[in-house]
C-alpha positions as CSV (number, residue, x, y, z in Angstrom):
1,X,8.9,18.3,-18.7
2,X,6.7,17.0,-15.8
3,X,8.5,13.6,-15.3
4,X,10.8,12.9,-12.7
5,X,11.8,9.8,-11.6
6,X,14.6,8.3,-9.6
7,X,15.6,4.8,-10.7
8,X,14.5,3.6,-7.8
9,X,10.9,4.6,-8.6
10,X,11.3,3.0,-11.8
11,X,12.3,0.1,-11.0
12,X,8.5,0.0,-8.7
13,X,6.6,0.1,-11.9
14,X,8.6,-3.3,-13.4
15,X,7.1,-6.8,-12.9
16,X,10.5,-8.4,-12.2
17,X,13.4,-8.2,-11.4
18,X,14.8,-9.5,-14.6
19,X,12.9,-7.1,-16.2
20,X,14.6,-3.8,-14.2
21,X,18.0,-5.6,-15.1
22,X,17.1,-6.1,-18.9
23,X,15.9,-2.2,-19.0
24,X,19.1,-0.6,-17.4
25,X,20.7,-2.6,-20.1
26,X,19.0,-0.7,-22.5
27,X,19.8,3.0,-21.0
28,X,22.7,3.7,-23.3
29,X,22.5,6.4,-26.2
30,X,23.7,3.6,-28.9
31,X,20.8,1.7,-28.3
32,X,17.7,4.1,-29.7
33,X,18.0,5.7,-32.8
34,X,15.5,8.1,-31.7
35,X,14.4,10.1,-28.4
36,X,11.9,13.0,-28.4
37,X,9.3,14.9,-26.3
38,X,6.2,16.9,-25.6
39,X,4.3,18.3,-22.8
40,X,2.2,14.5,-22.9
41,X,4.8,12.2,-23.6
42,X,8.3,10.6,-24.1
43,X,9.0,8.3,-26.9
44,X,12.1,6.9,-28.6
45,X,12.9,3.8,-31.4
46,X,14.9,1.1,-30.1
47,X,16.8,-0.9,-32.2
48,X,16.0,-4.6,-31.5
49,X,17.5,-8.0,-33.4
50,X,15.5,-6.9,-36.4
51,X,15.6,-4.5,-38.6
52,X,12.4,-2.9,-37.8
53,X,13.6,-0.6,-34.3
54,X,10.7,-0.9,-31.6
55,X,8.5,2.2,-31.3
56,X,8.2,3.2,-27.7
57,X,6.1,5.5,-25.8
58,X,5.7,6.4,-22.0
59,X,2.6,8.8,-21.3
60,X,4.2,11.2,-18.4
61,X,1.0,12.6,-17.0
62,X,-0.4,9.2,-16.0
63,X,2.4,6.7,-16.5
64,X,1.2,4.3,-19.0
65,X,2.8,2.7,-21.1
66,X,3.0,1.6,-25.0
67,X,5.9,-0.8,-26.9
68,X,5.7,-2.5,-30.1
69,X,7.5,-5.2,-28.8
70,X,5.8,-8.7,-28.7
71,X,7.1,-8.7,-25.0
72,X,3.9,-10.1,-22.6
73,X,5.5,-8.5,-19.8
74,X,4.2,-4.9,-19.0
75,X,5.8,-2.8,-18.9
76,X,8.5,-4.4,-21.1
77,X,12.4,-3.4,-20.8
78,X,12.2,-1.1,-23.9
79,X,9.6,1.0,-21.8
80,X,11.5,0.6,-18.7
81,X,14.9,1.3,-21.1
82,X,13.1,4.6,-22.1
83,X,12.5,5.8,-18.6
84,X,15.9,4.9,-17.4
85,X,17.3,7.3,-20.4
86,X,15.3,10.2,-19.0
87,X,16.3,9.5,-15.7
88,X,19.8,9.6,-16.4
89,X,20.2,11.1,-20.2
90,X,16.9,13.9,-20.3
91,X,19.9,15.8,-22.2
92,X,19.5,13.6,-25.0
93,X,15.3,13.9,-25.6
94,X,14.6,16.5,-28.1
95,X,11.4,18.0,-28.0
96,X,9.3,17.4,-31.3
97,X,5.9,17.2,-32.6
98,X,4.4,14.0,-31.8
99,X,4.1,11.3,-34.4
100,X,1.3,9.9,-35.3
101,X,1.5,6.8,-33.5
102,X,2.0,8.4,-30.5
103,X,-0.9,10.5,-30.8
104,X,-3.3,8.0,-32.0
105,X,-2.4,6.0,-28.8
106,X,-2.8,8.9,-26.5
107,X,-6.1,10.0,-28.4
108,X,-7.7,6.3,-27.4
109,X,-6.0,6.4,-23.8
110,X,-7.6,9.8,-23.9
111,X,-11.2,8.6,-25.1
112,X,-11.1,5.6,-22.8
113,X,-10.7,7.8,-19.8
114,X,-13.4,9.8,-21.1
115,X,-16.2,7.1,-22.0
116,X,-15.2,5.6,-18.0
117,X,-16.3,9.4,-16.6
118,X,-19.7,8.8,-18.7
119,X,-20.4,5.1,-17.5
120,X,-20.1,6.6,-14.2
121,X,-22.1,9.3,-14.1
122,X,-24.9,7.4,-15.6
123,X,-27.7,6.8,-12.8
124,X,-27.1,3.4,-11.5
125,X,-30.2,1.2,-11.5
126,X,-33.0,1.6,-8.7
127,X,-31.8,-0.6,-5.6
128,X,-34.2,-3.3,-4.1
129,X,-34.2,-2.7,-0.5
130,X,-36.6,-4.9,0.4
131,X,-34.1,-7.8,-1.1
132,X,-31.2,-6.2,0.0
133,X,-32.5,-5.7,3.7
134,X,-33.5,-9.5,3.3
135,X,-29.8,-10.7,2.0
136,X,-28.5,-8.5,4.7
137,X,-30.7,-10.2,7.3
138,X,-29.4,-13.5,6.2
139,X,-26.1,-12.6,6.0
140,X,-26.0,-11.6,10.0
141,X,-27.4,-14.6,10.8
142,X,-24.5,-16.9,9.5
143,X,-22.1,-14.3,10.8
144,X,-23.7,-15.0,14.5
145,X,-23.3,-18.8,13.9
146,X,-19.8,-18.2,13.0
147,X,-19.0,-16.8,15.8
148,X,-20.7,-18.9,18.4
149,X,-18.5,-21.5,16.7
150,X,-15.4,-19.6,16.9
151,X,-16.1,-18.6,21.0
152,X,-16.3,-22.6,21.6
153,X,-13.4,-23.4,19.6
154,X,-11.5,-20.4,21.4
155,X,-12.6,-21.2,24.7
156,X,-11.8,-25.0,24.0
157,X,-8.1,-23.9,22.9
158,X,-7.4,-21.9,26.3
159,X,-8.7,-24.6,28.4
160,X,-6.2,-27.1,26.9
161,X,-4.1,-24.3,27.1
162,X,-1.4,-22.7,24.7
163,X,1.8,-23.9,25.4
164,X,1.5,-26.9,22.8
165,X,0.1,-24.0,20.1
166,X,3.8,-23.5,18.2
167,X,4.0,-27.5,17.5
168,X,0.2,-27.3,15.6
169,X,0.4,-24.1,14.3
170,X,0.5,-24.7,11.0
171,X,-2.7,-27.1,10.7
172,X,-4.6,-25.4,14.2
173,X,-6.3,-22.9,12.5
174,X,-7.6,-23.7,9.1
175,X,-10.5,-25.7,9.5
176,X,-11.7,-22.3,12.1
177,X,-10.4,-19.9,9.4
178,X,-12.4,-22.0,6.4
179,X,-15.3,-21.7,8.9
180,X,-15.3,-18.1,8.9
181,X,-15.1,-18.0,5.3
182,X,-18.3,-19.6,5.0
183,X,-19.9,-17.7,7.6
184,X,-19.0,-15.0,5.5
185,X,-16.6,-13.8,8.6
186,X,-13.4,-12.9,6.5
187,X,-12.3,-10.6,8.3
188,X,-12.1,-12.9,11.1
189,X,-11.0,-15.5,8.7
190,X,-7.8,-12.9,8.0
191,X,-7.4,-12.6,11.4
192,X,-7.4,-15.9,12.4
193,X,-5.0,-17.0,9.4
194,X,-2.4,-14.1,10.8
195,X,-2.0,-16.5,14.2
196,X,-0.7,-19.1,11.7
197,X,1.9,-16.8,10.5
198,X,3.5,-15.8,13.8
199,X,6.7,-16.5,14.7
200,X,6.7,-19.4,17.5
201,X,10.5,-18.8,17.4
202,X,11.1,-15.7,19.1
203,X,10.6,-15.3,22.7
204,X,7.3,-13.0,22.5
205,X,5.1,-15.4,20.6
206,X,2.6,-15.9,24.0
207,X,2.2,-12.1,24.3
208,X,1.4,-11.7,20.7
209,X,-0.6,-15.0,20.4
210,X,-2.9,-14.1,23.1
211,X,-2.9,-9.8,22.0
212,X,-4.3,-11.0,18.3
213,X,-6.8,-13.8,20.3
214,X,-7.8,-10.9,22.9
215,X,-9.1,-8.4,19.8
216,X,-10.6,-11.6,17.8
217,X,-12.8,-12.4,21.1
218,X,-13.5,-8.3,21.4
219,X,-14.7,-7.8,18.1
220,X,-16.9,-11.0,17.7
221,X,-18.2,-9.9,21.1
222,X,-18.9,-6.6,19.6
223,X,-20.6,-7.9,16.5
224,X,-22.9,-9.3,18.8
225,X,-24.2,-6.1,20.4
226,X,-23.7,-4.1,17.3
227,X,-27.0,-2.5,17.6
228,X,-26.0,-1.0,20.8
229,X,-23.2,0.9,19.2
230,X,-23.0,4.4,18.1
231,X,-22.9,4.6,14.4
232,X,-19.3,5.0,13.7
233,X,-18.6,2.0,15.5
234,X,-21.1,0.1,13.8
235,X,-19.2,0.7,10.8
236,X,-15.9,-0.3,11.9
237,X,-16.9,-3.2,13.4
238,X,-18.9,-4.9,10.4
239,X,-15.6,-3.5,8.2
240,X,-13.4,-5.7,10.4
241,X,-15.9,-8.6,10.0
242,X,-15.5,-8.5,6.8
243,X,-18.6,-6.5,4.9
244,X,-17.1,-4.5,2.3
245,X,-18.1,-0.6,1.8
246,X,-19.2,0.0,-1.7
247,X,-16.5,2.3,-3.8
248,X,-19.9,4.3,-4.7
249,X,-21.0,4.6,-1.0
250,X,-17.2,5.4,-0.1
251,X,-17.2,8.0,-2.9
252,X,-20.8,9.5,-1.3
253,X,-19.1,10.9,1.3
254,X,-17.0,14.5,1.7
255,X,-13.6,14.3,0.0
256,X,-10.5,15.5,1.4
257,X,-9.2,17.6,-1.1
258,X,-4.9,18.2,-0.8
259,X,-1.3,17.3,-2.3
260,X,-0.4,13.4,-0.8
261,X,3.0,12.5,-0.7
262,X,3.5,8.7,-0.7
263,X,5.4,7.4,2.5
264,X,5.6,3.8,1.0
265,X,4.7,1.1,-0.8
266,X,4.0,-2.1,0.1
267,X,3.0,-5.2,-2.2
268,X,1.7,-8.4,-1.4
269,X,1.4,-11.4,-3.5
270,X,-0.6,-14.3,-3.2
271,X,-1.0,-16.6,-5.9
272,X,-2.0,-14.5,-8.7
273,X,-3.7,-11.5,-6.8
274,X,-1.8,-8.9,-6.2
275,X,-2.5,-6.2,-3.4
276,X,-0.7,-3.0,-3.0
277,X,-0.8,-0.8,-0.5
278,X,0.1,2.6,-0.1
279,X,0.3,4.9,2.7
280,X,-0.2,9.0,1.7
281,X,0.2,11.9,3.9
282,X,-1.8,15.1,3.2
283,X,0.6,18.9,2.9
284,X,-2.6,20.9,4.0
285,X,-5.0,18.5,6.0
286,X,-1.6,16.4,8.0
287,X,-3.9,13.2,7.8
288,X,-2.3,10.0,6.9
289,X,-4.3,7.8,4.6
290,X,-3.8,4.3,3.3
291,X,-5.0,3.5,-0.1
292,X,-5.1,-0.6,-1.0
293,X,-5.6,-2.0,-4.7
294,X,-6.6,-5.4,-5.7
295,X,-4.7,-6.2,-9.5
296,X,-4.9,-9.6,-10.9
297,X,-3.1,-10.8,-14.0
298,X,-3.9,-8.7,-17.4
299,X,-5.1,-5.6,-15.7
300,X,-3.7,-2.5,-14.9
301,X,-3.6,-0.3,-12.2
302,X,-6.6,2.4,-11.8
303,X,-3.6,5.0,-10.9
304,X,0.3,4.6,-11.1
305,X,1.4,5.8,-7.7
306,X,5.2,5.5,-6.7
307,X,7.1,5.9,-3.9
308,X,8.2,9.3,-2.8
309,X,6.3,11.2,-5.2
310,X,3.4,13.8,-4.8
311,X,-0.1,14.0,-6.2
312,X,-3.4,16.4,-6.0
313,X,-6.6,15.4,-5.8
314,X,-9.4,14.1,-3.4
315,X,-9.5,11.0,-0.9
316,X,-12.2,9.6,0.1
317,X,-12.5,8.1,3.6
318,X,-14.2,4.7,4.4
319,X,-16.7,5.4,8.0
320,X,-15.6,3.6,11.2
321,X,-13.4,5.0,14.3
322,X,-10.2,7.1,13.0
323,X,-10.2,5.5,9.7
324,X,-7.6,5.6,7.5
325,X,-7.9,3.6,4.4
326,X,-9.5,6.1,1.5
327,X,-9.7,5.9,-2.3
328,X,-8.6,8.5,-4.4
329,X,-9.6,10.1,-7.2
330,X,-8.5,12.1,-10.5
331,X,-4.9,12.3,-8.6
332,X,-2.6,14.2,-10.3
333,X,1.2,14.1,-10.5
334,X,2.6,17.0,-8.9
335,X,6.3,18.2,-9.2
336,X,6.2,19.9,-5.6
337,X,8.5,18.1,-3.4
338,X,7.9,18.3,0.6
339,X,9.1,16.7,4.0
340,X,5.8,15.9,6.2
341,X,5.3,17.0,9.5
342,X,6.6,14.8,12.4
343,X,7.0,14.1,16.0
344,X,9.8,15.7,17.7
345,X,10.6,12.8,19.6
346,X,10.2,9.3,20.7
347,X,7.7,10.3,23.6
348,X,5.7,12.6,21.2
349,X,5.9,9.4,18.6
350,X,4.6,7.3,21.9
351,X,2.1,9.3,23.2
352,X,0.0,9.7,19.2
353,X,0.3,5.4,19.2
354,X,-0.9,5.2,22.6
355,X,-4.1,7.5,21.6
356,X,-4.1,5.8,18.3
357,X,-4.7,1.9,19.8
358,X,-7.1,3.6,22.5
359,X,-9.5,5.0,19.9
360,X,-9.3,2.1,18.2
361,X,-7.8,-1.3,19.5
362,X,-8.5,-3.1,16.2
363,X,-6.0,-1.1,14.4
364,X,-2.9,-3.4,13.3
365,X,-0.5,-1.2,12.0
366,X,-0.5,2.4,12.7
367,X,1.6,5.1,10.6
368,X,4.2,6.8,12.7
369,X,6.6,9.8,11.4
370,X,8.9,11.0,14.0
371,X,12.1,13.2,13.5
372,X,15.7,13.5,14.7
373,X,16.3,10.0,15.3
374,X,19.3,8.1,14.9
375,X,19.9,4.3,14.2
376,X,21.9,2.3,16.6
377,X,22.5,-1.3,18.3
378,X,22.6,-3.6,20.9
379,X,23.5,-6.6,20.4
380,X,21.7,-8.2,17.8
381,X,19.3,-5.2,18.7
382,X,18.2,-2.3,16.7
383,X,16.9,0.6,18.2
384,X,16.0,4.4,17.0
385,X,17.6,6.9,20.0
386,X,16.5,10.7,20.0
387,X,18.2,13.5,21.1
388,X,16.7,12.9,24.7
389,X,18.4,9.3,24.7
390,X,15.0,7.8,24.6
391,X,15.1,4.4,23.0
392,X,12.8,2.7,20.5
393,X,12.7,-0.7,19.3
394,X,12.8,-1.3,15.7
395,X,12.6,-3.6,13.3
396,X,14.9,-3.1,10.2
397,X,16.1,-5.6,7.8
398,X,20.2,-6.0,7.4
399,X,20.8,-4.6,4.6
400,X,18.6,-1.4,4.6
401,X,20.3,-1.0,8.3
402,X,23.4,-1.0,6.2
403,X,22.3,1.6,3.8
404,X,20.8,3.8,6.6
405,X,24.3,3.5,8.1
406,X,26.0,4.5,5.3
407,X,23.8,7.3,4.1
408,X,23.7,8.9,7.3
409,X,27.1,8.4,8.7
410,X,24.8,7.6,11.8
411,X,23.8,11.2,12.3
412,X,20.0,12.1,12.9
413,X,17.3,11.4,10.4
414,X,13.5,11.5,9.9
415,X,11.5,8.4,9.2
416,X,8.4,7.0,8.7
417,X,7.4,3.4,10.5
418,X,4.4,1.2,11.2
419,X,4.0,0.4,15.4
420,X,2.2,-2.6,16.2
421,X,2.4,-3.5,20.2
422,X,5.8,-5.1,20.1
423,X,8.3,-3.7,17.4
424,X,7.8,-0.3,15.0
425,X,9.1,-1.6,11.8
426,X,11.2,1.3,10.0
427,X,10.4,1.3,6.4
428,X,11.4,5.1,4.8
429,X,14.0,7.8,6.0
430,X,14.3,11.7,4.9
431,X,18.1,12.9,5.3
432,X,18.9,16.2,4.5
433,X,15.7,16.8,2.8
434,X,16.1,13.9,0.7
435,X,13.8,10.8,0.8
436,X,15.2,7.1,0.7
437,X,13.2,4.2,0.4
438,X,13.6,0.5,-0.1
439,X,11.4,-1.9,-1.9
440,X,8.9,-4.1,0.7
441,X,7.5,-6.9,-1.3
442,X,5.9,-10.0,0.4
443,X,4.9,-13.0,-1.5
């Protein structure tokens, strides 16, 4: 069979927790009446209050799910249930032909998939440049008036100076930030709502306050002279503005075909949107990619991606200055397992940031993998320490520093982090071949 998840991987793919707690309740034998298998698919019947058992169905080459359940949660525990059995029981699945409810669903998943391919190969209607070069025209002109407002207002905040900014922080920047939006700046607006979110409570909040207000001034500075910039910046630029590249003029460009193993997960929730982010590193190519996805409330995912696990196929890289975010496409699972490429060392890790933020200083987060690195503290401190004694801060949260500790019996591991210009922020670890992660969820 080609499914192999951890329960830890599982647990990604729930909405709640309440949900992951209901569906380990449900991975005992006694509970389903039947499991079976094919090369497509595991299903089982679990029996419910009623009489009638639930007929459930996982599809193991995409990860979809199907439940008879009246449940409005997706997936719902029985599906979850089902997964956790394989995880922890595969033993107990017998491999079958498969019903016919289970192949009338995978038929339609099947056709759906197939009828999407069509729509999008169809020719897409004729685009009016002349309207489009007019919208665009209008467009940069709000963007300019934007920012003229925003270079007062900034100057006007430095000259009154920033001491008093913690004690106003919360109110100081929205009516700038909702002026952005309008100007159809939001990539300034995101900036600018970032400030808000510091915190005024550790010792470093002028050196990061006046970092993120440096590169806001630099890049509305650059959108001003954008037509004196070489292409690639040009791009990168009016991306960090805030003008989105088409997933059709993304997709125009030459894909990176290789197997991507996914570092980590992150997902973000505000209000009823959804954003997940996920950073991928390529076996062949060594290029780190970051693939984001918008979901709001009744839709599902375009691919099921988990932490951890490995997939072939293409990316496809947005344009602008060492870009990283791509979109994928037709990614397949793959059952290959494989520890990526790192630095050696702190210095090595230092020295590719360092080139990293020089290239491009707009960059907030930059992927890091370094090996033979050890956790230890200081205090109320953590750092990472190499085998040179070279020291690292880092931020970890408590209880992952627990489970680091107690994996590793403090010995050396590899890891993955994200480096901004204060703190790398250690978020997955490979021990002894063996990849750990922990959930990173932000609401």
């Amino acid at each position: 069979m080609l499914l192999n998840l951890t329960e830890e991987q599982i647990a990604q793919l729930a909405p709640d927790a309440a949900s992951v707690k209901a569906g380990k309740g449900l991975a005992s034998r006694a509970k389903w009446l039947l499991l079976e298998y094919s090369d497509r698919a595991i299903w089982g019947h679990c029996q419910g209050s009623g009489q009638t058992p639930y007929q459930t169905v996982v599809d193991i080459k995409d990860i979809a799910f199907r439940c008879s359940c009246p449940s409005r949660k997706f997936p719902c525990k029985h599906a979850l249930g089902l997964l956790y059995m394989y995880a922890s029981y595969s033993e107990s699945f017998k491999q079958a032909e498969e019903p016919d409810w289970v192949e009338t669903w995978l038929s339609k998943r099947k056709e759906k998939e197939e009828k999407k391919e069509r729509k999008e190969k169809k020719t897409a209607a004729p685009i009016d440049e002349a309207a489009q070069a007019k919208r665009q025209a209008v467009r940069h002109q709000k963007v300019l008036g934007g920012i003229e407002d925003l270079q007062i207002w900034m100057k006007d905040l430095l000259r009154n100076g920033l001491l008093n900014v913690p004690e106003r922080a919360c109110t100081l920047f929205e009516a700038i930030s909702r002026r952005m939006v309008d100007a159809q700046a939001s990539g300034l607006a995101g900036r600018l709502r970032g400030l808000q979110e510091l915190n005024y409570y550790s010792e470093d909040w002028k050196f990061k306050l006046t970092d993120k207000l440096s590169k806001i001034y630099l890049l509305a500075e650059s959108y001003k002279h954008l037509d004196n910039l070489p292409a690639d910046w040009q791009f990168e630029i009016r991306t960090q503005i805030g003008y989105p590249q088409s997933k059709e003029e993304v997709m125009a460009g030459e894909p990176v075909e290789d197997q991507w193993m996914v570092l980590h997960t992150r997902s973000n929730k505000v209000n009823d949107l959804r954003t997940d982010v996920f950073w991928l590193y390529g076996k062949a190519s060594r290029r780190m990619a970051v693939y984001v996805y918008f979901m709001v409330p009744g839709t599902l995912p375009e691919f099921t991606i988990l932490s951890g696990g490995t997939y072939q196929g293409p990316l496809y890289f947005y344009k602008g200055v060492s870009a990283l975010r791509a979109l994928p496409k037709e990614l397949q699972r793959s059952d290959e397992k494989f520890q990526p490429s790192c630095c050696p060392d702190l210095e090595t890790a230092t020295q590719y940031y360092r080139t990293i933020v020089r290239t491009n200083p707009f960059v907030e987060e930059v992927p890091l993998l370094v090996d033979n690195v050890r956790l230890v503290t200081a205090g109320n401190a953590q750092y990472l320490q190499d085998a040179e004694g070279r020291v690292m801060s880092v931020h970890v949260d408590e209880n992952i520093r627990i489970d680091i500790l107690a994996t590793t019996g403090g010995k050396p591991f590899a890891a993955f982090l994200l480096a901004d210009v204060t703190f790398w922020e250690l978020k997955t670890i490979w021990y002894q071949s063996e990849y750990y992660f922990w959930k990173d969820e932000r609401n």
